[in-house]
mmCIF file of the N, C-alpha and C atoms, coordinates in Angstrom:
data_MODEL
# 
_entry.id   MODEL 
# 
loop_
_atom_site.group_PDB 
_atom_site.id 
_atom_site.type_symbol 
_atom_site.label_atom_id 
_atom_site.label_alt_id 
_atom_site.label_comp_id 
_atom_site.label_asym_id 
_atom_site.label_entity_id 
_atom_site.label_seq_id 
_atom_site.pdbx_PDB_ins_code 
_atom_site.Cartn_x 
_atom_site.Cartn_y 
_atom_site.Cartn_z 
_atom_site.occupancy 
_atom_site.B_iso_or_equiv 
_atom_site.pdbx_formal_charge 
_atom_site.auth_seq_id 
_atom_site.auth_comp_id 
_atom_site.auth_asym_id 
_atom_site.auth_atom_id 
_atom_site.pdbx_PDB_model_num 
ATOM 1   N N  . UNK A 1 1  ? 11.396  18.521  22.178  1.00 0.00 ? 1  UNK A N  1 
ATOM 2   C CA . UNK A 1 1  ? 10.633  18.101  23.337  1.00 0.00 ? 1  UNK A CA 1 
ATOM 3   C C  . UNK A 1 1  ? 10.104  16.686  23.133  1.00 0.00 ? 1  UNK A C  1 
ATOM 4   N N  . UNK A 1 2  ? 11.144  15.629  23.226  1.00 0.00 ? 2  UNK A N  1 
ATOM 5   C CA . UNK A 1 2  ? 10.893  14.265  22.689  1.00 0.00 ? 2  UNK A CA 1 
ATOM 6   C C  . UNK A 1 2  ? 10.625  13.900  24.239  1.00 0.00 ? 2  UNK A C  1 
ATOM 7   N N  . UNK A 1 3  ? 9.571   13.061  24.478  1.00 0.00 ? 3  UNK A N  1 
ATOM 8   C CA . UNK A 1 3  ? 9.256   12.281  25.834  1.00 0.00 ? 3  UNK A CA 1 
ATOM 9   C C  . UNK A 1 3  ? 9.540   10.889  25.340  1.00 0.00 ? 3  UNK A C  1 
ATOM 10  N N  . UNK A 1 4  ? 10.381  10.284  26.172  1.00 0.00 ? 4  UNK A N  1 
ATOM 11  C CA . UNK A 1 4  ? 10.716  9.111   26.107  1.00 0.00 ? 4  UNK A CA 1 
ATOM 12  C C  . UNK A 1 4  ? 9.484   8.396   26.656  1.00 0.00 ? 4  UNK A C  1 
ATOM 13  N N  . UNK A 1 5  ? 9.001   6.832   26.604  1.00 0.00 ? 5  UNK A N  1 
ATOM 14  C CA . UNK A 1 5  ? 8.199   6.309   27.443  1.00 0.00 ? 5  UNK A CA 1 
ATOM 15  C C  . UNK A 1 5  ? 8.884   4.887   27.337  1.00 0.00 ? 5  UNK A C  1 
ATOM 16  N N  . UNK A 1 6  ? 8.769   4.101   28.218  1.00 0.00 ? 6  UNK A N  1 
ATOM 17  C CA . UNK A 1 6  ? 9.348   2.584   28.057  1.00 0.00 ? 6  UNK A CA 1 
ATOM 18  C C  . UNK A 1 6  ? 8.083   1.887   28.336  1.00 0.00 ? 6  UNK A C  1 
ATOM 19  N N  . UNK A 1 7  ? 8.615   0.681   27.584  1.00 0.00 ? 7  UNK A N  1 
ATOM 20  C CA . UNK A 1 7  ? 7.325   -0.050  27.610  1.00 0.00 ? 7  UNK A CA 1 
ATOM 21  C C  . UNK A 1 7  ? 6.807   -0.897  28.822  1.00 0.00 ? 7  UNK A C  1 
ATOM 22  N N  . UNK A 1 8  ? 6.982   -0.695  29.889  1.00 0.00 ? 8  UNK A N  1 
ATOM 23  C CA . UNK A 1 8  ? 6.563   -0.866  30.898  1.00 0.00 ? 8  UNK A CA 1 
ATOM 24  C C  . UNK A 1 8  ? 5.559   0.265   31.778  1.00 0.00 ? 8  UNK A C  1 
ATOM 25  N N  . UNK A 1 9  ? 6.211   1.611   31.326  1.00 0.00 ? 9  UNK A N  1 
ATOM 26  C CA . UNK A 1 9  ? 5.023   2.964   31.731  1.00 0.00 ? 9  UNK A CA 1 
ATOM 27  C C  . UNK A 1 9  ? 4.274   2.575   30.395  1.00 0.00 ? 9  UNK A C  1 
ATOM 28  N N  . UNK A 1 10 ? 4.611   2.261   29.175  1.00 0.00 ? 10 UNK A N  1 
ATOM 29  C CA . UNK A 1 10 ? 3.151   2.204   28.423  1.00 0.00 ? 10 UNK A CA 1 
ATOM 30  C C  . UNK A 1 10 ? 2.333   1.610   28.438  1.00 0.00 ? 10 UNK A C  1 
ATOM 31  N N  . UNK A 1 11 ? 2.377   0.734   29.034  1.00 0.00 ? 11 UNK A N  1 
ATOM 32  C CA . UNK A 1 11 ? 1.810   -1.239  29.421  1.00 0.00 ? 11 UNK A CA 1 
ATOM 33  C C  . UNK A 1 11 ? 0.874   -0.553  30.611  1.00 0.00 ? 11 UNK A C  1 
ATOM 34  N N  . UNK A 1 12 ? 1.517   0.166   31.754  1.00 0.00 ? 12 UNK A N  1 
ATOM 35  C CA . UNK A 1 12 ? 1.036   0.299   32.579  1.00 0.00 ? 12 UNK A CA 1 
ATOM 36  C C  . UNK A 1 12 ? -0.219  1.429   32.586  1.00 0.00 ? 12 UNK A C  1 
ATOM 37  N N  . UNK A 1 13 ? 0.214   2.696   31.373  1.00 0.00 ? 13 UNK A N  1 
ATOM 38  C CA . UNK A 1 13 ? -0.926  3.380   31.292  1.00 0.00 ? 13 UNK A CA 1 
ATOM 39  C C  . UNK A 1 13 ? -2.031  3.269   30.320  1.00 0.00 ? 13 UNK A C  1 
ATOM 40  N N  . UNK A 1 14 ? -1.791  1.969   29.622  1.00 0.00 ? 14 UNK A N  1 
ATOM 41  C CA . UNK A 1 14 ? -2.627  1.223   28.516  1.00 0.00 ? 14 UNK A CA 1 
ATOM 42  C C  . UNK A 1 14 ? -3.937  0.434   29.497  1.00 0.00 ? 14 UNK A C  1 
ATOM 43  N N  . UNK A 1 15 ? -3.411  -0.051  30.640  1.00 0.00 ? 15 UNK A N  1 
ATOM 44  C CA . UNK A 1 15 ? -4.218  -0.448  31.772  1.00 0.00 ? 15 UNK A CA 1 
ATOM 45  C C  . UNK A 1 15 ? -4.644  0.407   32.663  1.00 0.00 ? 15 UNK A C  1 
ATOM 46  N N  . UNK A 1 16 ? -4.213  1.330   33.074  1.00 0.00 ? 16 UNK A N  1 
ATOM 47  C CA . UNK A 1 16 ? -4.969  2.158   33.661  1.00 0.00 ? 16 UNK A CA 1 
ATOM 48  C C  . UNK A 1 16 ? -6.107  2.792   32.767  1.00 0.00 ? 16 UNK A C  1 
ATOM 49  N N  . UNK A 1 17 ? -5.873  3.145   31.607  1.00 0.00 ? 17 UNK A N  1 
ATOM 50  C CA . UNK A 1 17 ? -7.330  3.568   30.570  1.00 0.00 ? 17 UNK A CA 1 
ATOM 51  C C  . UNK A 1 17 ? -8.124  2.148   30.268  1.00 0.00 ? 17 UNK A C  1 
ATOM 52  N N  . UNK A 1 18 ? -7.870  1.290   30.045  1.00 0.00 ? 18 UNK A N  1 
ATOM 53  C CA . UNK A 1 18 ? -8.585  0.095   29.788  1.00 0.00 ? 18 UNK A CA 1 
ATOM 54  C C  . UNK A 1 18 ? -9.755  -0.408  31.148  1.00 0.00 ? 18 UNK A C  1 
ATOM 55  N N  . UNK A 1 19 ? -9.317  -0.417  32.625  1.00 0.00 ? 19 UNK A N  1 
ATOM 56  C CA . UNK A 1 19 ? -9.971  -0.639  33.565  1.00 0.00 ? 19 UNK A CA 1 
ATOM 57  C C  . UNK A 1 19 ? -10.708 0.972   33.770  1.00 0.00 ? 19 UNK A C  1 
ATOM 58  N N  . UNK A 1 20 ? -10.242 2.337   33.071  1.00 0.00 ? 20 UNK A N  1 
ATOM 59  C CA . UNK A 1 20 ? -11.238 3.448   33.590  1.00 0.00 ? 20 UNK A CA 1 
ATOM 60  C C  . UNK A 1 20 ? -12.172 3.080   32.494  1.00 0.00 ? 20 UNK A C  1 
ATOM 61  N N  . UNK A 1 21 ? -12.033 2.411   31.453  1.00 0.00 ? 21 UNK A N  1 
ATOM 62  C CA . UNK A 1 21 ? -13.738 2.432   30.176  1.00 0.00 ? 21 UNK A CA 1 
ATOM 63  C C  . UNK A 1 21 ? -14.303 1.139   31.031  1.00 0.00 ? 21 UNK A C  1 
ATOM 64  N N  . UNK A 1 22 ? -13.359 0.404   31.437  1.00 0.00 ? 22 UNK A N  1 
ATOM 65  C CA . UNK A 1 22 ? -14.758 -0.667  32.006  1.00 0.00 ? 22 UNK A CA 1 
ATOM 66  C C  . UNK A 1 22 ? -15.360 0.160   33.246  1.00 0.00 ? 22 UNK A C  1 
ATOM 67  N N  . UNK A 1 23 ? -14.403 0.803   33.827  1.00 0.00 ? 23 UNK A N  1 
ATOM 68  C CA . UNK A 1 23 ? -15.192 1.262   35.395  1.00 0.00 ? 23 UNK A CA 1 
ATOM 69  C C  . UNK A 1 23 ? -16.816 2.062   34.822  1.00 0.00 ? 23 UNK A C  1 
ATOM 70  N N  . UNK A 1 24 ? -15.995 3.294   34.300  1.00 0.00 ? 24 UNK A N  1 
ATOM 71  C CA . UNK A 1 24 ? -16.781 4.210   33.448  1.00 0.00 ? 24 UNK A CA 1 
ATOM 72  C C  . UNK A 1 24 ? -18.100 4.255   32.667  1.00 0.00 ? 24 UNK A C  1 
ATOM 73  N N  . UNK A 1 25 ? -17.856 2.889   31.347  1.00 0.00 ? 25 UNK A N  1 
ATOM 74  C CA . UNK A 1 25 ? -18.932 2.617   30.252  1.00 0.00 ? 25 UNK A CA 1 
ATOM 75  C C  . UNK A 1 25 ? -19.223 1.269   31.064  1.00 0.00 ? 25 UNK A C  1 
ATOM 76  N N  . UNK A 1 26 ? -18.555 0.740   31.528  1.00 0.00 ? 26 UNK A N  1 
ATOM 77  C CA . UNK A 1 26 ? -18.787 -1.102  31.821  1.00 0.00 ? 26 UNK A CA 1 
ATOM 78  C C  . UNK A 1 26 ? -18.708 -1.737  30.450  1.00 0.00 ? 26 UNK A C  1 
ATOM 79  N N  . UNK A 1 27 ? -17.620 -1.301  29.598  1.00 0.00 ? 27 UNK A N  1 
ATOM 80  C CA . UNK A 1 27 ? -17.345 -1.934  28.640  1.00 0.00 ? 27 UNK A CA 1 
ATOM 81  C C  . UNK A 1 27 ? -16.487 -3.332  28.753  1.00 0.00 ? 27 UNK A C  1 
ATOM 82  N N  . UNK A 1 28 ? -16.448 -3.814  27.895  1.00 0.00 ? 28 UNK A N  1 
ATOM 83  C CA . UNK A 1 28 ? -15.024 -4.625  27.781  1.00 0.00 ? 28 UNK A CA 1 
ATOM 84  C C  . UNK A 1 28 ? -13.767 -4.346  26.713  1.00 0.00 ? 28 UNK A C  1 
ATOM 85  N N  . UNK A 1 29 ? -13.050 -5.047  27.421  1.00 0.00 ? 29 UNK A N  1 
ATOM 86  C CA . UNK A 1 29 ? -11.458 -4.155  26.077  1.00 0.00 ? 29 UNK A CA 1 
ATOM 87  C C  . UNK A 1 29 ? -11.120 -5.399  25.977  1.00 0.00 ? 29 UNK A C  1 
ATOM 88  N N  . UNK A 1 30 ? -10.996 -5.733  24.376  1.00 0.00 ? 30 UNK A N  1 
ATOM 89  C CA . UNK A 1 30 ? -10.173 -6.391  24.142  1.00 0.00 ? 30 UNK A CA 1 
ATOM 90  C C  . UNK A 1 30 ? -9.141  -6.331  23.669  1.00 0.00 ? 30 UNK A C  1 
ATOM 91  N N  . UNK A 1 31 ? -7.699  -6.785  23.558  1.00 0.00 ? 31 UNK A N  1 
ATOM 92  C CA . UNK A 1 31 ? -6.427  -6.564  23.199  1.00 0.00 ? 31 UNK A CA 1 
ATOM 93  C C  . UNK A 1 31 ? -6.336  -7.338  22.058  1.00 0.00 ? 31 UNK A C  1 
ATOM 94  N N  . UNK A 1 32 ? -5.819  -6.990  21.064  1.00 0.00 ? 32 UNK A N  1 
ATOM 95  C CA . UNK A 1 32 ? -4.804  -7.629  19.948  1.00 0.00 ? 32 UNK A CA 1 
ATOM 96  C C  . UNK A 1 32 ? -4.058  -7.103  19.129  1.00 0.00 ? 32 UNK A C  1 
ATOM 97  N N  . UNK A 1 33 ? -3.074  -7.698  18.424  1.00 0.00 ? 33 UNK A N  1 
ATOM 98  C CA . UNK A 1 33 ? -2.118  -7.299  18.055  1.00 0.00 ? 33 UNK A CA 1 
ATOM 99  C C  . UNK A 1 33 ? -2.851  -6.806  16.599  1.00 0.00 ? 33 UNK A C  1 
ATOM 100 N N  . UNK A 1 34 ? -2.199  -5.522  16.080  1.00 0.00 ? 34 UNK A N  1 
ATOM 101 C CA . UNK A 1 34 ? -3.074  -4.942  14.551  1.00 0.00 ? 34 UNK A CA 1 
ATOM 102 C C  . UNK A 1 34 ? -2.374  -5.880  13.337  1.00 0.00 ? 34 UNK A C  1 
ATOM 103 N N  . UNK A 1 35 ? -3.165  -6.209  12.307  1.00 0.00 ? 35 UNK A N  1 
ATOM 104 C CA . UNK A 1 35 ? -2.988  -7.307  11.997  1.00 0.00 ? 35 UNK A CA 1 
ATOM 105 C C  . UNK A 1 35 ? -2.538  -6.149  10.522  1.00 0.00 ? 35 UNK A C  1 
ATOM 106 N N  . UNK A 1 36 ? -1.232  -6.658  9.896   1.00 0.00 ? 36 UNK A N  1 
ATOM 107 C CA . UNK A 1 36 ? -0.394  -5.740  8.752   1.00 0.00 ? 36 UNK A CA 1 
ATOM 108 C C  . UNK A 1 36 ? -1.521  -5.870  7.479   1.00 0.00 ? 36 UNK A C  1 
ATOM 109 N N  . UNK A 1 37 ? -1.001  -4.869  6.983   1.00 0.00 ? 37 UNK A N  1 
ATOM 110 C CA . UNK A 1 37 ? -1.318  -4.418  5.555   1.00 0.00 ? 37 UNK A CA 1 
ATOM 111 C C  . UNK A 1 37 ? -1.271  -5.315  4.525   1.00 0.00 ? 37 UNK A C  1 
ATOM 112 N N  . UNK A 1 38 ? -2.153  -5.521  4.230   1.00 0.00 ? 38 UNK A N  1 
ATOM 113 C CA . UNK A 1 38 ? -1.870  -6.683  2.558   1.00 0.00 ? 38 UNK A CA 1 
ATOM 114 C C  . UNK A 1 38 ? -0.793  -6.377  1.630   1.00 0.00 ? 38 UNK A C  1 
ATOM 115 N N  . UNK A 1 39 ? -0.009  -7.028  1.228   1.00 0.00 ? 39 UNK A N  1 
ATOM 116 C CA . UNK A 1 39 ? 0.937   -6.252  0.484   1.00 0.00 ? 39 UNK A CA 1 
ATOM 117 C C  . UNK A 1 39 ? 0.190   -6.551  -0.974  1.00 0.00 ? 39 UNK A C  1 
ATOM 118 N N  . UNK A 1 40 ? 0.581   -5.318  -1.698  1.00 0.00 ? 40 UNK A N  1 
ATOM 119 C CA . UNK A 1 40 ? -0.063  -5.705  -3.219  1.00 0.00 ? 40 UNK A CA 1 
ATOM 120 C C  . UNK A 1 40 ? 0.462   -6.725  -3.970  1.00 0.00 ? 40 UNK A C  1 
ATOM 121 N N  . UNK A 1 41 ? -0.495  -7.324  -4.603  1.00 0.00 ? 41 UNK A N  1 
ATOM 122 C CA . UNK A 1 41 ? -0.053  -8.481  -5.566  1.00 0.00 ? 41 UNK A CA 1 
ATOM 123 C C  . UNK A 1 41 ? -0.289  -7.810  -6.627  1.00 0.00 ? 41 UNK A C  1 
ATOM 124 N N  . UNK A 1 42 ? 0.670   -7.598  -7.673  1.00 0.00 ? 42 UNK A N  1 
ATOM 125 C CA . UNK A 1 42 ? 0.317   -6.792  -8.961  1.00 0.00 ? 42 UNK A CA 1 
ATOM 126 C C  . UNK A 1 42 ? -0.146  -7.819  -10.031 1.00 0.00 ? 42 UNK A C  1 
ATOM 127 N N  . UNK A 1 43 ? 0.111   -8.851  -10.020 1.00 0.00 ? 43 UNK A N  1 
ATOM 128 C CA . UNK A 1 43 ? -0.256  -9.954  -10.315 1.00 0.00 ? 43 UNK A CA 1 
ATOM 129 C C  . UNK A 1 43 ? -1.893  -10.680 -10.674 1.00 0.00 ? 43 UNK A C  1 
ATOM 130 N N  . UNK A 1 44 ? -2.201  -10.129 -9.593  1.00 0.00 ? 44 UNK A N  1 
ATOM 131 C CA . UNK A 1 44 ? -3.948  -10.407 -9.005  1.00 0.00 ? 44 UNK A CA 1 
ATOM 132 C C  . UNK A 1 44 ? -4.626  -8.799  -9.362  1.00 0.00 ? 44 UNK A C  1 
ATOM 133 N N  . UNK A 1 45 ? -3.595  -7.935  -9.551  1.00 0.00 ? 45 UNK A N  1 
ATOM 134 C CA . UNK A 1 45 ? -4.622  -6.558  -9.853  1.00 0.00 ? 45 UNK A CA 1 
ATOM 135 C C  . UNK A 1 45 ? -4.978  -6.574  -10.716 1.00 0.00 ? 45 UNK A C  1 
ATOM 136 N N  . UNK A 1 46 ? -6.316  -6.135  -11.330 1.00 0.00 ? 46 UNK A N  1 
ATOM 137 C CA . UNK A 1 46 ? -6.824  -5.601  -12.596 1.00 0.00 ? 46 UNK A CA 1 
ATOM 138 C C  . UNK A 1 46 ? -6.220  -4.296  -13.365 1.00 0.00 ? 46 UNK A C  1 
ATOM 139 N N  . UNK A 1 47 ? -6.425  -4.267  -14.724 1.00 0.00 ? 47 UNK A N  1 
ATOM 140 C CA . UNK A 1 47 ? -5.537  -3.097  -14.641 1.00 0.00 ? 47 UNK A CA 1 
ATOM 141 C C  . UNK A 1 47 ? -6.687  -2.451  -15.161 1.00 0.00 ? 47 UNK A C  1 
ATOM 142 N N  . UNK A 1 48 ? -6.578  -0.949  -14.757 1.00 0.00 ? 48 UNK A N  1 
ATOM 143 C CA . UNK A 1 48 ? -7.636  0.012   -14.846 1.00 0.00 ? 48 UNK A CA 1 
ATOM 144 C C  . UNK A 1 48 ? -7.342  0.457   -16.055 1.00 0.00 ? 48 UNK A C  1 
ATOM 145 N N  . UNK A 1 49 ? -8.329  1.365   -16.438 1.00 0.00 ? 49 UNK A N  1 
ATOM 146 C CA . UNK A 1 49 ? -8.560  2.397   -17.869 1.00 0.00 ? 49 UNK A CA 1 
ATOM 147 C C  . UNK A 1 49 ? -7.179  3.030   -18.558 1.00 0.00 ? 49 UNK A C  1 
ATOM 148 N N  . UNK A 1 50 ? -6.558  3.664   -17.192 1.00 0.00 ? 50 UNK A N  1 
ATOM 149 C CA . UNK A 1 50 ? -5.282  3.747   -17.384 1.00 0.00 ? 50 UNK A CA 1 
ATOM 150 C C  . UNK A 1 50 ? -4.409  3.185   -17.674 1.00 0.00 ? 50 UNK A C  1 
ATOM 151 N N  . UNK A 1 51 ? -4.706  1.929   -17.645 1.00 0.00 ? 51 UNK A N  1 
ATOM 152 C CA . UNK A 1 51 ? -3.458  1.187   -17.330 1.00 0.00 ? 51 UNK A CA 1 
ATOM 153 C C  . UNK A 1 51 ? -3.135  0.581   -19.020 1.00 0.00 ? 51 UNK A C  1 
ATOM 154 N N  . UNK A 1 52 ? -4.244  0.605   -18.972 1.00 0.00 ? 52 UNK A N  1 
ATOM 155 C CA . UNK A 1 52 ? -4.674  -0.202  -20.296 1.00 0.00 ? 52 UNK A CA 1 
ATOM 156 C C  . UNK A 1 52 ? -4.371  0.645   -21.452 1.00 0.00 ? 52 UNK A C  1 
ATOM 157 N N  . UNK A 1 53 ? -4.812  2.467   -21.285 1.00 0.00 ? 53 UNK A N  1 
ATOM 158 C CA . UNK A 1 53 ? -4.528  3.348   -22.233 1.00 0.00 ? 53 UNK A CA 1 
ATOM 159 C C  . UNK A 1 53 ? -2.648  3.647   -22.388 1.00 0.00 ? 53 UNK A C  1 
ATOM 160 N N  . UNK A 1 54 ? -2.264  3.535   -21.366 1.00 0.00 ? 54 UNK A N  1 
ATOM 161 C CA . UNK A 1 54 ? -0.541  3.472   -21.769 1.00 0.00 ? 54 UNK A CA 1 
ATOM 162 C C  . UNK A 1 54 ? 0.143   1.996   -21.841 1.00 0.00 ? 54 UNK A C  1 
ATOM 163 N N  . UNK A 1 55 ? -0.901  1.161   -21.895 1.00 0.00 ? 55 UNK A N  1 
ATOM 164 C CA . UNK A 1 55 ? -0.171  -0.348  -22.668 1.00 0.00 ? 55 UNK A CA 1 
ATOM 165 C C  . UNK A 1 55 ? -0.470  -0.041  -24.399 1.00 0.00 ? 55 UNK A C  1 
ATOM 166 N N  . UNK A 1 56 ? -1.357  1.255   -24.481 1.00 0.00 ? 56 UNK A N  1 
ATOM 167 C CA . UNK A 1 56 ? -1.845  0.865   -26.015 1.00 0.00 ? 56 UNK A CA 1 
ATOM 168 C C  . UNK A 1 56 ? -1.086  2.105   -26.248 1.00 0.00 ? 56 UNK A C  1 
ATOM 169 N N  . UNK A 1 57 ? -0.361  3.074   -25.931 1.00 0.00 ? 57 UNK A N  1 
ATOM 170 C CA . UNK A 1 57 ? 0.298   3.957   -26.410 1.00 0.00 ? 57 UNK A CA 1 
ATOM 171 C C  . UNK A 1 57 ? 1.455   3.725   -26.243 1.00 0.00 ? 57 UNK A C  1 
ATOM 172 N N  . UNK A 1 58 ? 2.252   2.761   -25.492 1.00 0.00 ? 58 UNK A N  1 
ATOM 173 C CA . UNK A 1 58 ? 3.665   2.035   -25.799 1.00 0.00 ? 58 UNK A CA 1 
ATOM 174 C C  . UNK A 1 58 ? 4.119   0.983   -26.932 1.00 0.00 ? 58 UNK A C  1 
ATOM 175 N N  . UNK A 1 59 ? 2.546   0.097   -27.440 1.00 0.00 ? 59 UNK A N  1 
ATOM 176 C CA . UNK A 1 59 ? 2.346   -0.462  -28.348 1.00 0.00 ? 59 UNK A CA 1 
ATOM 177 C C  . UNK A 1 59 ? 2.377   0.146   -29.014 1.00 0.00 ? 59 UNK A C  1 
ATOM 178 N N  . UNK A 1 60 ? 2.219   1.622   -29.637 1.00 0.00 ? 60 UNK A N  1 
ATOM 179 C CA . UNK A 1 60 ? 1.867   2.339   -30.675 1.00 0.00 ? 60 UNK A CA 1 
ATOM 180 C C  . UNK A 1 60 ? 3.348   2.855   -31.103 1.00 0.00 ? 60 UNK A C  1 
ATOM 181 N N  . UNK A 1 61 ? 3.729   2.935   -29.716 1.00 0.00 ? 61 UNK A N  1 
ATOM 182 C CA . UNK A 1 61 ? 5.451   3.778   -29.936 1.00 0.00 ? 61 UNK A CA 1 
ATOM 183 C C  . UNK A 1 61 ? 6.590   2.675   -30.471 1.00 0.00 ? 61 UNK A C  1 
ATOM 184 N N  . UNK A 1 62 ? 6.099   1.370   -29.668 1.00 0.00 ? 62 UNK A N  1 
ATOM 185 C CA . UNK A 1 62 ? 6.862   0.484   -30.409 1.00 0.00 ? 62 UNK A CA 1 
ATOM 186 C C  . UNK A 1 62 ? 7.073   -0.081  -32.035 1.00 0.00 ? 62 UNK A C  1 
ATOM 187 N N  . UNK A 1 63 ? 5.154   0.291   -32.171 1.00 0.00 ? 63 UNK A N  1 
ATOM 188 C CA . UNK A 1 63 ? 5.565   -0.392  -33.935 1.00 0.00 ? 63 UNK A CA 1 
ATOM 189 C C  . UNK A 1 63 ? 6.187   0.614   -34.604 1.00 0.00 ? 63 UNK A C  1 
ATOM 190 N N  . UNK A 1 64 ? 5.721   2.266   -34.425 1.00 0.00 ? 64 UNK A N  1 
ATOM 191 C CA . UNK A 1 64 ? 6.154   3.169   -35.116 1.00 0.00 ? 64 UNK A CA 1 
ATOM 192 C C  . UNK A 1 64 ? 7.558   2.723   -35.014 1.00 0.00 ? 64 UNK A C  1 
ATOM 193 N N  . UNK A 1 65 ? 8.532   2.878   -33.674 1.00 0.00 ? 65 UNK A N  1 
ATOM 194 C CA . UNK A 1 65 ? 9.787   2.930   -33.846 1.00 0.00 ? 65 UNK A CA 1 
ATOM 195 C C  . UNK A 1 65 ? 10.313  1.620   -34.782 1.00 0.00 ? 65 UNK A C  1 
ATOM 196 N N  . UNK A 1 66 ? 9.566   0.658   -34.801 1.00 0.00 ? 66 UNK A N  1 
ATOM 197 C CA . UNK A 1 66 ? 10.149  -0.812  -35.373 1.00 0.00 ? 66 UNK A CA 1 
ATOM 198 C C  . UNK A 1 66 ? 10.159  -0.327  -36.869 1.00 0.00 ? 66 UNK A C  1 
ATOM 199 N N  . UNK A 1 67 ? 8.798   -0.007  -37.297 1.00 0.00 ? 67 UNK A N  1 
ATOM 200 C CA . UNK A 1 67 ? 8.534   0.702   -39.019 1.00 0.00 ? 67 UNK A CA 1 
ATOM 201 C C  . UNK A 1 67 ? 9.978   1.641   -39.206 1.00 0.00 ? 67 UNK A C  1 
ATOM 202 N N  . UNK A 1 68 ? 9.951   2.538   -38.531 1.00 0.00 ? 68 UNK A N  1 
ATOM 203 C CA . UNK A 1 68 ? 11.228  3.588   -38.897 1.00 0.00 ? 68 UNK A CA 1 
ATOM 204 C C  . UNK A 1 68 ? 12.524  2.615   -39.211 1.00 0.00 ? 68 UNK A C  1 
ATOM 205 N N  . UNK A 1 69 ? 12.343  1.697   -37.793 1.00 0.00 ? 69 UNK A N  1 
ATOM 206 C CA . UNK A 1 69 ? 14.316  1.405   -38.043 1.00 0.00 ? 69 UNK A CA 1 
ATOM 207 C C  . UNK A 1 69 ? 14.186  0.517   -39.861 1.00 0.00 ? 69 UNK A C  1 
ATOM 208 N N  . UNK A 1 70 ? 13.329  -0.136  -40.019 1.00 0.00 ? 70 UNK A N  1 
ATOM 209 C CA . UNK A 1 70 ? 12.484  -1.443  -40.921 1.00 0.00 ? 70 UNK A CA 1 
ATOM 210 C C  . UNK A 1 70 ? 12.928  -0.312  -42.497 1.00 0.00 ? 70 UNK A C  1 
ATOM 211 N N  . UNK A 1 71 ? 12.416  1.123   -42.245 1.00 0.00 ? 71 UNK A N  1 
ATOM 212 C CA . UNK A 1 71 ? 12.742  1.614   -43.893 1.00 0.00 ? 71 UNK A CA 1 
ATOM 213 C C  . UNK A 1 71 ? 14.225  2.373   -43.627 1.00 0.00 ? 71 UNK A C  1 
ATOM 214 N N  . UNK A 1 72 ? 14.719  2.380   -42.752 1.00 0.00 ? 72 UNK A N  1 
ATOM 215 C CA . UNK A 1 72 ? 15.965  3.025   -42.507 1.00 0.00 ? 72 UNK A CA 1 
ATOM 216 C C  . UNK A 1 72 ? 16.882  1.905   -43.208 1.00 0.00 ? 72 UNK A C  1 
ATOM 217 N N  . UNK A 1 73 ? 16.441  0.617   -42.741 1.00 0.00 ? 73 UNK A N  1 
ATOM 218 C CA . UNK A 1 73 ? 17.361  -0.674  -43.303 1.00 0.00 ? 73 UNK A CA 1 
ATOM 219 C C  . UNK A 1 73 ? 17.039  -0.523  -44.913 1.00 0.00 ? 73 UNK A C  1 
ATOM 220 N N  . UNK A 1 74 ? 16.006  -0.469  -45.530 1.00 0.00 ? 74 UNK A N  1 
ATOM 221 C CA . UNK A 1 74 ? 15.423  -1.061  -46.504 1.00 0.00 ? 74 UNK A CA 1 
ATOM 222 C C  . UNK A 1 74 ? 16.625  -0.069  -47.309 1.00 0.00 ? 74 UNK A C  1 
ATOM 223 N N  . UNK A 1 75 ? 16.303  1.274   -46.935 1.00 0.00 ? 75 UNK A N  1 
ATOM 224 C CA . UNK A 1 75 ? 16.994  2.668   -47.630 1.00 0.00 ? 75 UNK A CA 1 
ATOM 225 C C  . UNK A 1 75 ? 18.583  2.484   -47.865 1.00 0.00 ? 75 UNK A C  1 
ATOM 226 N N  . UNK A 1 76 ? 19.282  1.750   -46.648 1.00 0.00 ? 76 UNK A N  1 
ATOM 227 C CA . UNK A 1 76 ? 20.644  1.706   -46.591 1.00 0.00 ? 76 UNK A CA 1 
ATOM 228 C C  . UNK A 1 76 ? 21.180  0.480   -47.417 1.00 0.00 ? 76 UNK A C  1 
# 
């Protein structure tokens, strides 16, 4: 049960509710276009508690693995 609308019935019933709040409240409507979403800058983010606790547990995985390969050489 998809209702089509074209943008000319939407235009038109966007104005018919806009002149019933002024009739109605005696408001005013103003129109504008919604202004987009910030896109994230990961760059500019801080990094949280988290972020910080699996930079220090990849550091941890890295030296271990570096030590292992380091006496694997020494051994061979």
């Amino acid at each position: 049960m998809d209702i089509i609308v074209t943008k000319d019935e939407l235009r038109a019933e966007l104005e018919r509710q806009a002149q019933r709040y002024k009739d109605v409240y005696g408001g005013e409507v103003i129109t504008y276009a919604a202004q987009p979403d910030p896109e994230r800058k990961p760059w500019r983010k801080k990094a949280s508690l988290l972020d910080q606790a699996f930079d220090k547990e990849i550091e941890k995985i890295e030296k271990d693995l570096s030590s292992k390969a380091e006496a694997r050489a020494e051994s061979a």
